[in-house]
N, C-alpha and C positions, 0 to 999 in steps of 0.2 A: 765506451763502446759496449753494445749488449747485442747477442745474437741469441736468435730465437730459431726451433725448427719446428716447421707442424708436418708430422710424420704422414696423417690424412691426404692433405692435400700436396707433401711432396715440396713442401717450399722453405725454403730459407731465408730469414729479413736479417740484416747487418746494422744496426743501427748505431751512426755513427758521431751520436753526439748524447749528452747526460738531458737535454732540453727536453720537455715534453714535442711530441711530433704533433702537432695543432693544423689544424686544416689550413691549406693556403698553397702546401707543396706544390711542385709541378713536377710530376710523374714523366721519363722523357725513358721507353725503351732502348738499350743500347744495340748496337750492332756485333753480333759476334764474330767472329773471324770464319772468312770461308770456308765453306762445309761444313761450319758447325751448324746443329740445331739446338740452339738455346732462344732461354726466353730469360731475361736479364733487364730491370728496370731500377734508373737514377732516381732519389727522389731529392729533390732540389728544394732550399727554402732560405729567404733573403740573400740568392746569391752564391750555397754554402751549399757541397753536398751534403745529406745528411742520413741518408737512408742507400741501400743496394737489395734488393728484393731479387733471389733466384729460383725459379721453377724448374721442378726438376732437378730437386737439389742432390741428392743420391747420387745421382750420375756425373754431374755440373764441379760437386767440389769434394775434397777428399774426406775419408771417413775421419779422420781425426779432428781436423774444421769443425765436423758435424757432432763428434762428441765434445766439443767445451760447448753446443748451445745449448741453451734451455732449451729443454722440450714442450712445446705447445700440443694439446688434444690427444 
């Protein structure tokens, strides 16, 4: 698992396997629970999750989550 933060644009990726992420995924936004406003996407590939992409990460997940990622930009 490798998780990445790019402080620019405020996003968080979770990447959830050692595999190269190779095109083919199927990107499928989740639904968040009532009242929330998030923006939250699956990434799907032969079947397998493999990806969690969060906007709006800052707010979305807690600051200690956000300090083991790498930081991107």
């Amino acid at each position: 698992m490798r998780i990445t933060y790019d402080r620019q644009a405020n996003a968080a990726y979770i990447k959830l396997t050692d595999d190269p992420l190779t095109p083919g995924r199927t990107s499928i936004p989740a639904d968040p629970p009532e009242g929330v406003r998030a923006f939250v996407v699956l990434d799907w590939k032969d079947d397998r999750l493999v990806g969690i992409e969060v906007l709006d990460a800052s707010s979305r997940l807690h600051q200690d989550f956000l300090d083991q990622a790498e930081t991107l930009g």
